[in-house]
Backbone as a ProteinNet text record, in pm:
[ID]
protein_1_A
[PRIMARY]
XXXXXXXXXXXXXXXXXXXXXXXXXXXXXXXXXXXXXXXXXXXXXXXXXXXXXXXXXXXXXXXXXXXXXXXXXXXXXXXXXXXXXXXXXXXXXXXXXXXXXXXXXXXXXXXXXXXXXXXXXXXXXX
[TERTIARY]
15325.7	15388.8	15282.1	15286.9	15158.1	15226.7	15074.4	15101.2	15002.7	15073.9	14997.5	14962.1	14838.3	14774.9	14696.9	14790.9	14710.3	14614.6	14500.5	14445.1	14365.6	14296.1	14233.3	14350.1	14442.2	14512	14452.7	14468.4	14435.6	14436.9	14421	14430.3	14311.6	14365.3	14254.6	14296.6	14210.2	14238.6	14265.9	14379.2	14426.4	14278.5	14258.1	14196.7	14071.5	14024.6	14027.3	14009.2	13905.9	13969.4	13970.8	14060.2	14069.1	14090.7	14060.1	14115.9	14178.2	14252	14371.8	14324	14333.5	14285.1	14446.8	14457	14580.7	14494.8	14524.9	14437.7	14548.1	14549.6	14629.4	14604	14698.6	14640.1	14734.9	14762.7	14834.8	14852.9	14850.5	14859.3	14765.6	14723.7	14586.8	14663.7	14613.9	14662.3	14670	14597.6	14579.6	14681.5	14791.9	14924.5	14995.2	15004.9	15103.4	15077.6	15209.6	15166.9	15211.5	15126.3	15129.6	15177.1	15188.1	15223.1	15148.6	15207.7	15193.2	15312.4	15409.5	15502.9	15426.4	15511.1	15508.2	15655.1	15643.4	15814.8	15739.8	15847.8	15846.7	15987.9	15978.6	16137.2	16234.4	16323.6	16455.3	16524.8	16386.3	16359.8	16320.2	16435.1	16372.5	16242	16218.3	16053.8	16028.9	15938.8	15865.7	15766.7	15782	15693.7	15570.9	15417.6	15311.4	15247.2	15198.7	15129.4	15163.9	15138.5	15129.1	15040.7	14987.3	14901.1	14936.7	14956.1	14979.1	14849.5	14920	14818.4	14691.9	14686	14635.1	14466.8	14543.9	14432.6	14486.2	14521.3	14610.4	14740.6	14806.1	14961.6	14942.8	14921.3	14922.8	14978.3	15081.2	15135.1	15110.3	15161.5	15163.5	15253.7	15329.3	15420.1	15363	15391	15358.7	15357.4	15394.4	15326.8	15161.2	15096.4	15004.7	14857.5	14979.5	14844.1	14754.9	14633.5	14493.5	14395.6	14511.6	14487.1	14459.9	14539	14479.2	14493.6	14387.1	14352.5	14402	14461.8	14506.4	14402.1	14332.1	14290.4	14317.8	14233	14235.8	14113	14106.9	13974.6	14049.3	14047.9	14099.3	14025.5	13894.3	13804.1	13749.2	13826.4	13845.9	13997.6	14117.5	14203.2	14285.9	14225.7	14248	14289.4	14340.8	14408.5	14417.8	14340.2	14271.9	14390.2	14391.9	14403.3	14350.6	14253.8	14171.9	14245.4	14218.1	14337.8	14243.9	14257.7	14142.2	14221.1	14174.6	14256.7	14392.9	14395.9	14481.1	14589.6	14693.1	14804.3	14914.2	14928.8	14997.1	15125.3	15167.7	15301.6	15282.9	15157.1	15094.3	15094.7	15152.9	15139.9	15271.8	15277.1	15367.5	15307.1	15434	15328.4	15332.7	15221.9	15163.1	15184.5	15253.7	15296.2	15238.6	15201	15176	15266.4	15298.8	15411.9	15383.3	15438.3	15469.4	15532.7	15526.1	15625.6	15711.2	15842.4	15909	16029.6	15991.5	16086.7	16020.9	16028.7	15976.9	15924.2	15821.7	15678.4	15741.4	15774.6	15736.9	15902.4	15951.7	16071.7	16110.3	16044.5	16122.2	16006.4	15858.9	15721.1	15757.9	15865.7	15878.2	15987.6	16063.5	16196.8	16150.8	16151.3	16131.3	16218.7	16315.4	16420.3	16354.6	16274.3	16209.2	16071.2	16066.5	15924	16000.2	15953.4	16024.1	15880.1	15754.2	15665.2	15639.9	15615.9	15570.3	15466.1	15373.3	15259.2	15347.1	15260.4	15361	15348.7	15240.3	15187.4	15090.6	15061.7	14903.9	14942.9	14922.1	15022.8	14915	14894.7	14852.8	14926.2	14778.3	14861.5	14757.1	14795.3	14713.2	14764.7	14631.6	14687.5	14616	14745.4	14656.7	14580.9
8693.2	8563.4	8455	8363.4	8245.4	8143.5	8096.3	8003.7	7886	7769	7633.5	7538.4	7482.6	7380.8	7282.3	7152.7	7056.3	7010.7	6925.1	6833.1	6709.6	6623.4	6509.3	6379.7	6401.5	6271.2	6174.1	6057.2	5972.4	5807.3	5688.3	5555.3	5539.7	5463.6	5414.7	5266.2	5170.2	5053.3	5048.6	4986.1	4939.3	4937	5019.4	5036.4	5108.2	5196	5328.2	5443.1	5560.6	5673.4	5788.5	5912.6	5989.7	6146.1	6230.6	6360.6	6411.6	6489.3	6596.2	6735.3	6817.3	6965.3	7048.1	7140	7258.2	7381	7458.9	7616.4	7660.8	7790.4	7893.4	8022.1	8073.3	8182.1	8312.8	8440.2	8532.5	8599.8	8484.5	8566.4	8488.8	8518.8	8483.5	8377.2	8250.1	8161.8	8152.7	8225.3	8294.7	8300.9	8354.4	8423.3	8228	8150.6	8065.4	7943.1	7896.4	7747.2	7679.3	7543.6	7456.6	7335.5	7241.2	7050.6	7018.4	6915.8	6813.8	6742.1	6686.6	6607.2	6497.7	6387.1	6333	6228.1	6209	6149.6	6063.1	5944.5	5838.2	5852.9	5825.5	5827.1	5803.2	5813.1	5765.5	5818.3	5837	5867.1	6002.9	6016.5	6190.5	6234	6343.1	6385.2	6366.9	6326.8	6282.7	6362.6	6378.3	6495.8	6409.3	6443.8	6384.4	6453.4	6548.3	6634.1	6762.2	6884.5	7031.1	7067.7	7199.9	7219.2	7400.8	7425.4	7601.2	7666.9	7810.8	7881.1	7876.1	7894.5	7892.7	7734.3	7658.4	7548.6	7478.5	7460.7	7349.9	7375.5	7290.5	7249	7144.6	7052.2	6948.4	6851	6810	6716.8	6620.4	6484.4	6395.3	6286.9	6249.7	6115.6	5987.2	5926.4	5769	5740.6	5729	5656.2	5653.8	5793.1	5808.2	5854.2	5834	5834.1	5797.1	5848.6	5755.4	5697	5754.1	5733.7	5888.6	5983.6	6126.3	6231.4	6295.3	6439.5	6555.3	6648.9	6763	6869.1	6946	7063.1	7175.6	7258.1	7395.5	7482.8	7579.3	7608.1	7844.9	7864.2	8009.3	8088.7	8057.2	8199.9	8110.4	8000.6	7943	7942.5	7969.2	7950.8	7834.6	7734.8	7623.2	7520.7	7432.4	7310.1	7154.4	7088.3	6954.7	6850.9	6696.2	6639.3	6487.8	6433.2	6365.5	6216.1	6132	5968.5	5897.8	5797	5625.9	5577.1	5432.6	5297.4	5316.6	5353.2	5348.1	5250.5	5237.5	5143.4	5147.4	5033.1	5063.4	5108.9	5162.3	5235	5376.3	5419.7	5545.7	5606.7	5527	5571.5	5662.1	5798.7	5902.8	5970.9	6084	6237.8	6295.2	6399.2	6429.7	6594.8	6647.7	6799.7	6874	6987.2	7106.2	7178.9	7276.9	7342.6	7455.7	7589.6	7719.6	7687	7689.9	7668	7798.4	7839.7	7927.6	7946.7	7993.2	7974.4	7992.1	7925.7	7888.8	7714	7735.2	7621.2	7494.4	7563.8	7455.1	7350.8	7392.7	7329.1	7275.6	7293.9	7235.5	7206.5	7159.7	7157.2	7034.3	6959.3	6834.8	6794.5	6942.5	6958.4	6970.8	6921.5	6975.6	7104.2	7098.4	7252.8	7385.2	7371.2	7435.6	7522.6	7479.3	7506.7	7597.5	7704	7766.8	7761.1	7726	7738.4	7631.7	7532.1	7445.9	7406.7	7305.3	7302.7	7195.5	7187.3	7107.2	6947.1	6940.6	6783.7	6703.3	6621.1	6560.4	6374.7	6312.1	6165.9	6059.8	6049.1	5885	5747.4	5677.5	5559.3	5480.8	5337.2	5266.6	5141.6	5076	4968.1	4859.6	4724.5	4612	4510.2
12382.3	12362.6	12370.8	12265	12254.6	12390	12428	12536.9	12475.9	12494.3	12469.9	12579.8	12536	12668	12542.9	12599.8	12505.6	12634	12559.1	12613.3	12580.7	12602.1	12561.8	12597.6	12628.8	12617.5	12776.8	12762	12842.4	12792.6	12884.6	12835.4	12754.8	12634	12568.1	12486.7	12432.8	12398	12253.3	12202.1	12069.9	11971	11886.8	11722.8	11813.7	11928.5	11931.9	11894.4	11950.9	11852.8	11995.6	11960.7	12069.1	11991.9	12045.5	11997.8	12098.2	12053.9	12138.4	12070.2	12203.1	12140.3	12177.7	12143	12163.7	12176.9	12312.3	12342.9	12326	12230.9	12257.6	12329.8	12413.3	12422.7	12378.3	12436.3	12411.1	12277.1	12164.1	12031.5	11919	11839.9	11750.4	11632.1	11690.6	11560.5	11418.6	11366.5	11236.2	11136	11254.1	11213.1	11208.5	11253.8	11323.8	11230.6	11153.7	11116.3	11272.1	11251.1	11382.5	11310.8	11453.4	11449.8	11518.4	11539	11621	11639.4	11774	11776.9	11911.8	11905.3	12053.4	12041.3	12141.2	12192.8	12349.9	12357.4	12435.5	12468.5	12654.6	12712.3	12616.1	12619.3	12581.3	12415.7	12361.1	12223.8	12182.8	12019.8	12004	11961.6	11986.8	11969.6	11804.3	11767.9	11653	11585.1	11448.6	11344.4	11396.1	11402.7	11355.1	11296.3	11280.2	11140.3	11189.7	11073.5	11075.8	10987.6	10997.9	10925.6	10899.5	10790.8	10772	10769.3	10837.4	10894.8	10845.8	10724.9	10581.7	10655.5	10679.2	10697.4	10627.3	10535.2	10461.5	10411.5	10314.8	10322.3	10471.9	10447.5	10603	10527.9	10667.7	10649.5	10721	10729.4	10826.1	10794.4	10905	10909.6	10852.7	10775.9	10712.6	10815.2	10945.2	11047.7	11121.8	11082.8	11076.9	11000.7	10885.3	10734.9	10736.9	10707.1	10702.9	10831.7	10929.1	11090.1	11153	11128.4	11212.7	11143.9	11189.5	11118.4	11216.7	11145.5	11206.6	11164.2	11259	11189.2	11250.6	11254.6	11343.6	11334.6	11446	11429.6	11461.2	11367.5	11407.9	11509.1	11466.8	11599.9	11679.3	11725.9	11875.5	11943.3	11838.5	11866.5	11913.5	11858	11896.7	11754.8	11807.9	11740.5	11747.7	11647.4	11682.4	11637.9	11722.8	11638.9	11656.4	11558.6	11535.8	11552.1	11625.1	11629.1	11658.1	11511.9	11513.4	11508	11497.9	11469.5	11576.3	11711.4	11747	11788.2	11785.4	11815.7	11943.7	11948.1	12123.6	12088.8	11965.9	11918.7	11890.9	11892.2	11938.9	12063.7	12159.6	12289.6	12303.6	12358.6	12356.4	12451.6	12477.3	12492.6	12377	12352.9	12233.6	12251.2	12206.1	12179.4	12112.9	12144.2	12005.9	12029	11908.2	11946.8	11735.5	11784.5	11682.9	11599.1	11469.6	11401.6	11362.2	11357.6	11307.5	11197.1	11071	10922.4	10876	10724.7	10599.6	10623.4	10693.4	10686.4	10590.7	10437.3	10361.1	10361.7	10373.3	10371.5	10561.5	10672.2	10724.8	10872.9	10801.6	10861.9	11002.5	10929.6	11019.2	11118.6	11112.3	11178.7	11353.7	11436.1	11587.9	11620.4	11562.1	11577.7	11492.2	11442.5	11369.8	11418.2	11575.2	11639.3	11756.2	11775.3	11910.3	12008.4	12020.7	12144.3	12157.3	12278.3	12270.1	12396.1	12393.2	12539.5	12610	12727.5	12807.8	12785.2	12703.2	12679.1	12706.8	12634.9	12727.6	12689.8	12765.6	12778.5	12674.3	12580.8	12523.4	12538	12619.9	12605.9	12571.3	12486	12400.5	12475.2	12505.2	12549.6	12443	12466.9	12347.7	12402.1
[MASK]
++++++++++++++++++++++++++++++++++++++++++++++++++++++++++++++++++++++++++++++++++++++++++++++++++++++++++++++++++++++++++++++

């Protein structure tokens, strides 16, 4: 069974850049399309990119177009994701999490992910 551990999150100041990493362990990412979500109290958890196993088919939310890169690295087992120009509406916890289905039709669904890490907190201040 894959186990996730994000990390990199921490305070940082409005336009910014930060990366977030995802370790997997237990099963070889190879196999696994991934995301990225994050969610703020009160509010449901939020697509921010995926990327199929493959290395590409990536997506990302118009909220963060042109702002973060998702990648992955297979024979580290690990999972990046790259954040400039940051904004104090960027501030979340920041999720990785398995994706499970058919990738292409439902990359941005949160019901769609059955593993997920426990989180790593961004906050952007202005």
């Amino acid at each position: 069974q894959v186990q996730l551990v994000e990390s990199g999150g921490r305070l940082v100041q409005t336009g910014d850049s930060l990366r977030l990493s995802c370790a997997a362990s237990g099963v070889p990412l190879y196999n696994l399309n991934m995301a990225w979500f994050r969610q703020v109290p009160g509010k449901r958890r939020e697509f921010v990119a995926s990327i199929h196993l493959s290395g590409g088919n990536i997506h990302y939310a118009d909220s963060v177009k042109g702002r973060f890169t998702i990648s992955r690295d297979n024979a580290k087992n690990t999972m990046s994701l790259q954040m400039s120009s940051l904004k104090p509406e960027d501030t979340a916890m920041y999720y990785c999490a398995v994706h499970s289905g058919t990738y292409s039709v439902s990359y941005s669904f949160s019901g769609s992910y059955n593993t997920w890490g426990q989180g790593t907190q961004v906050t952007v201040s202005s």
